[in-house]
C-alpha positions in Angstrom: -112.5 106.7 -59.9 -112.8 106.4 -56.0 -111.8 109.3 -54.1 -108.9 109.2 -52.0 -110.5 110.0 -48.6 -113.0 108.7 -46.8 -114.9 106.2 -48.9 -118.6 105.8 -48.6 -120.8 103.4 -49.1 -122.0 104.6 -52.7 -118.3 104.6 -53.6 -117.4 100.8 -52.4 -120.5 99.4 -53.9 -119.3 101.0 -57.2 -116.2 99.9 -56.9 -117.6 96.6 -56.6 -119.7 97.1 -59.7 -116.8 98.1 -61.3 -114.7 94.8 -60.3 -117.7 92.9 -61.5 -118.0 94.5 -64.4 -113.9 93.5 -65.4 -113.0 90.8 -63.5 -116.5 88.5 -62.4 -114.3 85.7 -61.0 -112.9 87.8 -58.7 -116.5 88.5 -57.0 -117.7 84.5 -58.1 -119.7 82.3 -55.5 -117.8 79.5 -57.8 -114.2 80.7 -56.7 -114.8 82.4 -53.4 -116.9 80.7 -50.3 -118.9 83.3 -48.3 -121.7 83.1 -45.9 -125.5 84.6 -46.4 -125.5 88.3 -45.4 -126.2 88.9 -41.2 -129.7 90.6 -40.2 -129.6 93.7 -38.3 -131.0 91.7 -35.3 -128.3 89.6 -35.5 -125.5 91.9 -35.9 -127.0 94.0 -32.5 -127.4 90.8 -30.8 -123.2 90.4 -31.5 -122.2 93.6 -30.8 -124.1 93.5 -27.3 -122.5 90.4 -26.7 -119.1 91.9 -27.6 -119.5 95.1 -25.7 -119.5 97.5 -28.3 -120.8 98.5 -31.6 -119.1 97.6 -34.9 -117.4 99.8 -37.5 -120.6 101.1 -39.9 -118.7 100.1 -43.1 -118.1 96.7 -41.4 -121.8 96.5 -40.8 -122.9 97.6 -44.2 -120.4 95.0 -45.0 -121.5 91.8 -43.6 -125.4 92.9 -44.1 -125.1 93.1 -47.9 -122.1 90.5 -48.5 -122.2 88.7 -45.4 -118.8 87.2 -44.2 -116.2 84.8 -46.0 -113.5 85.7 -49.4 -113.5 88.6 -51.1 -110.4 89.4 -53.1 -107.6 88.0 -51.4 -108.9 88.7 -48.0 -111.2 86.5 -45.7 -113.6 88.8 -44.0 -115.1 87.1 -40.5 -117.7 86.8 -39.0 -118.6 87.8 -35.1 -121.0 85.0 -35.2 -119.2 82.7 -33.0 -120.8 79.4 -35.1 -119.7 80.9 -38.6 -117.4 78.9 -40.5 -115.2 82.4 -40.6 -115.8 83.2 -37.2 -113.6 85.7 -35.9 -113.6 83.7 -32.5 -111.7 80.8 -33.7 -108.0 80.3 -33.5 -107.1 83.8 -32.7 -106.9 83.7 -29.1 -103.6 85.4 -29.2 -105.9 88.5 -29.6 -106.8 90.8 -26.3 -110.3 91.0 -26.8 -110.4 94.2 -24.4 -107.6 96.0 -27.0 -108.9 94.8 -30.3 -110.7 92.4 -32.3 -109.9 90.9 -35.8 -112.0 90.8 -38.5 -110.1 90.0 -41.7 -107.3 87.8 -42.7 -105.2 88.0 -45.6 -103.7 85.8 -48.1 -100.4 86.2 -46.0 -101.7 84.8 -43.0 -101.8 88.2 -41.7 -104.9 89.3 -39.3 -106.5 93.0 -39.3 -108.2 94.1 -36.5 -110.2 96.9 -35.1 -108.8 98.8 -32.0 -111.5 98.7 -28.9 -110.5 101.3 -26.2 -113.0 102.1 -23.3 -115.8 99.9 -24.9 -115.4 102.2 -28.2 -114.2 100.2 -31.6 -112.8 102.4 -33.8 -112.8 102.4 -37.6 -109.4 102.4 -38.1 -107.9 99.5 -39.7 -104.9 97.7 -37.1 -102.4 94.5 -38.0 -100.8 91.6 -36.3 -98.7 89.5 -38.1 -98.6 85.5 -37.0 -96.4 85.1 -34.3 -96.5 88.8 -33.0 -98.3 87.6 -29.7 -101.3 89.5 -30.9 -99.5 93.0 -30.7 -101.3 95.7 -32.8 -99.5 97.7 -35.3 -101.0 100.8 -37.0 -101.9 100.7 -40.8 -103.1 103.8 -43.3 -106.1 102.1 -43.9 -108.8 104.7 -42.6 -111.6 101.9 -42.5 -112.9 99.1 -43.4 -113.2 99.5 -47.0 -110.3 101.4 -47.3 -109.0 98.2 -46.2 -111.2 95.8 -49.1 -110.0 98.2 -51.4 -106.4 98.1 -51.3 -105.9 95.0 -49.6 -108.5 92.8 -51.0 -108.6 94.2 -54.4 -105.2 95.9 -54.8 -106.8 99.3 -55.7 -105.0 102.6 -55.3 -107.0 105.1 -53.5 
């Protein structure tokens, strides 16, 4: 099984290989809708753009999977003409605090933090209607987050 702390790239693609292996639908271009995977170019191109350099497990993420469903969370895209772009409707967020890049099946968005022009890795909520106000979750990163929110593994 997954180790508890600090999951690594080996570890989420087997955990991937093991939801594929029990449950295909739940990894199925025929139930879920996600976009072709982003090129390093353009992920550097976005992350100059946005000031700062994305999360490395959210980068692995959108180079191999690319953005859209997975699980029961929407992962978006900083490609502002993506149908999941994280630009679109969530202008409640202060892009100089935080920037989201996932939405669950509760209508609740996940962000990372961005302090001084540094994102970190570290997984932050903010329910609708909170304004855009930030609140801390245990997620560690990224797919910490895919995990337990999207898959509803225990780590």
């Amino acid at each position: 099984m997954v180790p508890s702390t600090d999951m690594t790239q080996e570890d989420f693609d087997n955990l991937i290989k093991e939801i594929r292996e029990e449950d295909p639908d739940q990894l199925s271009s025929e139930f879920l809708v996600r976009e072709e995977p982003l090129s390093e170019e353009k992920l550097a191109k976005f992350e100059q753009k946005a000031g700062f350099q994305f999360p490395e497990e959210y980068r692995y993420f959108l180079k191999k999977f690319g953005a859209g469903e997975i699980g029961t969370v929407t992962v978006l895209s900083p490609d502002p003409d993506s149908q999941f772009s994280m630009w679109d409707g969530k202008e409640e967020f202060n892009r100089e605090t935080g920037f989201p890049f996932a939405e669950d099946s509760d209508g609740i968005f996940y962000a990372f933090l961005v302090e001084n022009g540094v994102c970190s890795k570290d997984v932050w909520a903010a329910e609708q209607g909170a304004s855009g106000d930030l609140s801390y979750t245990d997620y560690e990163d990224f797919f910490e987050f895919v995990a337990e929110v999207g898959f509803g593994v225990d780590l």
